[in-house]
N, C-alpha and C positions, 0 to 999 in steps of 0.2 A: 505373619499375623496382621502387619498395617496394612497389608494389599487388598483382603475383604472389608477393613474396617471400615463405616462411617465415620463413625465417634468411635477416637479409646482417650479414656478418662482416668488421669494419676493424680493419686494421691489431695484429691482437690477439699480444700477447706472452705467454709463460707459460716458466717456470723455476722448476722445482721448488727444493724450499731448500737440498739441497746442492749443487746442479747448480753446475759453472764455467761454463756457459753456458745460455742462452737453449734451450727446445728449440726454440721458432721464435719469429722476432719479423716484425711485419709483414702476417702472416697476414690474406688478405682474399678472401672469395668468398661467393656468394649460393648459397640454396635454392630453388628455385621449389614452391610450393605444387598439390599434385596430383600431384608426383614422383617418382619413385624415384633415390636418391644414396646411389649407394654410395663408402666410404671407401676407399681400397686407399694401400699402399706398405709398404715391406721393415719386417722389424722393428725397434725403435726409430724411425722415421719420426714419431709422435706419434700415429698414430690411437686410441689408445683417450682417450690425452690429449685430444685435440679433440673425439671424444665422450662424453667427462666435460665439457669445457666449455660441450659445446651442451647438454647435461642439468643442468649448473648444482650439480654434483659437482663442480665445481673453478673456483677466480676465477680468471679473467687477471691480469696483474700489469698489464696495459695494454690500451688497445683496447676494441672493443664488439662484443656480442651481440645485436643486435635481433633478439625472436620475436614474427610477426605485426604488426611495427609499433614493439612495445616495448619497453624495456630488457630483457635479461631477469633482470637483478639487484632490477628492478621486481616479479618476481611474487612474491607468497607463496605457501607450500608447497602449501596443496590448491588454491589457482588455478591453479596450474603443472601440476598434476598432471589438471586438468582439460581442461590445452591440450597435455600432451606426454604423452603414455605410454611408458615405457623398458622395455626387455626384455634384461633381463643374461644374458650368456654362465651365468654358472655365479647357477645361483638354488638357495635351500632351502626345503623347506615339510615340515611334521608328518608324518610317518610314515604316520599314517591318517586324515588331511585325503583329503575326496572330491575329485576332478575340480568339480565345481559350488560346493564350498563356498571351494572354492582361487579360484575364477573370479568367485566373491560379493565376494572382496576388491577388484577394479577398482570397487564401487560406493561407497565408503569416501569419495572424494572428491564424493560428488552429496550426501552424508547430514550431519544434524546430528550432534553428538555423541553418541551412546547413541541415536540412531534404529534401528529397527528396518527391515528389507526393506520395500519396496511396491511399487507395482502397477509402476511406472518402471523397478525394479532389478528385477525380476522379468523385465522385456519385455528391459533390456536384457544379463541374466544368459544368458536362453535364444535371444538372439539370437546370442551371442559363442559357444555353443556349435555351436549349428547352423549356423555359419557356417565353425566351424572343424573342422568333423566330429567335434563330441565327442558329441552329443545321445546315442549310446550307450552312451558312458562315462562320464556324469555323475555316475554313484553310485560306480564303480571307484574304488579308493584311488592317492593317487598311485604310491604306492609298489611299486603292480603291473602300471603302465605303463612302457613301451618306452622310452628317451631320444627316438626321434622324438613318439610320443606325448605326454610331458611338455614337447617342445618346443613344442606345437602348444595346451597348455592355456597358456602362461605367456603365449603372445602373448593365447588367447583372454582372460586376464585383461585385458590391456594393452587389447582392444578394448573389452569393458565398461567400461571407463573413460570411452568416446565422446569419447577426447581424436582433435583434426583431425592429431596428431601426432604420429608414434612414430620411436622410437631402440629399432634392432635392433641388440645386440651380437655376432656372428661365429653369427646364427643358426643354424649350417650346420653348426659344429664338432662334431666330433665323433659325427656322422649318416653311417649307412651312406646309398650314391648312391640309393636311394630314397628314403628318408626325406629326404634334402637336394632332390631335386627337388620334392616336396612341399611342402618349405617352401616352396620360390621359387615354382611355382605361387598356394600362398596369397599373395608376397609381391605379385605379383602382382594377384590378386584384390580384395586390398586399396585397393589404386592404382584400379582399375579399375571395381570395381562397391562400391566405398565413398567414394571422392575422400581415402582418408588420404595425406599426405604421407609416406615413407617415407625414414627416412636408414638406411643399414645399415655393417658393417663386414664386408668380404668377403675371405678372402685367396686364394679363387681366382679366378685372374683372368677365365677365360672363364662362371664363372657370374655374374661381374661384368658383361661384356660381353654374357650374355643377358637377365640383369633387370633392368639401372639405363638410367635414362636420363641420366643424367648422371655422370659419375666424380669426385670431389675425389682427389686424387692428390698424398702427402704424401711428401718427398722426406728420408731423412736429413740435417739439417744446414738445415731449416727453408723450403726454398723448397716453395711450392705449385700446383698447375697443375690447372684444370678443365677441363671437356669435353667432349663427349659421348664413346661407349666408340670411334667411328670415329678422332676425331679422335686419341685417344691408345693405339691397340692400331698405334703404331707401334716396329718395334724397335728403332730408337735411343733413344728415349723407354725404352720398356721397362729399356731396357739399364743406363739413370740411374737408373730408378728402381729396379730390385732390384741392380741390381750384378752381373747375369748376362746370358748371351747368351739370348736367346727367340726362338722363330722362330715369324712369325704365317702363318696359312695362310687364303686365303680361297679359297671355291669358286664363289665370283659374288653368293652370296645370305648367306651368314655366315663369319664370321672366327674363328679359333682359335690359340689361343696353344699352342705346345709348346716343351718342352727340347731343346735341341741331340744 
């Protein structure tokens, strides 16, 4: 079982400090390596909590985190940062930082201190570009890029990193429907013709159920349930899990979630 896993996760408790209670305790599910796992449940449910916890943005008060094997209380900061690459919802960068020089920053973890670029960070700077379709916006300042655009350099930093593992924050928000397909394409891509392990945080449900392969599914009041999107794009389940009626439709070959 720990030979596929990225993350398997026991029994993990966390309660913030003025909380009167636990936001979950008990907490326990595996990541498989080469996957895509996306986070879903109603607001307050703990998802960004529990990916703050697998990014190591926040201790449990109990319980364990193994990544790739190891504690992850074990790593140090640019070791971590060399096995996990995170990509936040809401990120800032300089006004007139270029597209490449913003993407230069994933190589920070491979360098000594006051090293300069080489041949390495170079290969793998124009690799994260042209992989994420930026190679013609490399010299564009951020600041005169599109919010899809902007989203698609923050990952390519995350890829320069050449961490085997990335934590996508609600990569989608805020994207008109193309630009969010795009992401998930790339999310995609990534799985597929890189082997990154992908965990994401989705609140819609059916683009949940077109690009993960597995769902963690976080219930308010701390219970947990995983899955793949078949097993849990049921509507009683649903029902628990946001607190509303959803009606799932399938037409033989794919499933869709709508409101009543």
């Amino acid at each position: 079982m720990a030979e596929t896993a990225a993350f398997i996760v026991r029994d993990l408790e966390f309660r913030y400090p003025r909380a009167t209670a636990p936001l979950f305790t008990g907490l326990s599910t595996q990541i498989d390596r080469g996957s895509i796992t996306a986070l879903m449940g109603a607001n307050g449910s703990g998802k960004s909590t529990f990916f703050k916890l697998l990014s190591k943005n926040l201790k449990p008060r109990a319980g364990s985190i193994r990544l790739l094997g190891r504690d992850l209380a074990d790593y140090r900061q640019m070791e971590l940062a060399r096995t996990l690459a995170v990509v936040w919802q809401h990120n800032t960068a300089p006004y007139d930082i270029t597209v490449r020089n913003l993407v230069a920053y994933g190589r920070i973890p491979h360098r000594r201190a006051f090293a300069t670029e080489n041949a390495a960070d170079t290969a793998a700077i124009e690799r994260a570009l042209e992989f994420c379709d930026l190679a013609d916006l490399a010299e564009q300042r951020m600041a005169e890029l599109s919010g899809g655009q902007q989203q698609r350099v923050w990952i390519a930093l995350g890829l320069a990193q050449e961490s085997p593992i990335m934590l996508l924050d609600e990569p989608t928000t805020f994207l008109d429907i193309a630009y969010q397909a795009m992401i998930l394409r790339l999310v995609q891509r990534l799985r597929d013709e890189l082997d990154r392990t992908i965990v994401l945080i989705l609140h819609d449900v059916n683009q949940a159920i077109a690009v993960a392969d597995r769902i963690v599914a976080l219930e308010v009041g701390g219970r947990v349930t995983s899955g793949t999107p078949a097993e849990l794009t049921d509507e009683q389940f649903l029902r628990r899990l946001y607190g509303t009626d959803l009606r799932v439709l399938n037409d033989g070959e794919h499933r869709f979630i709508a409101t009543l």
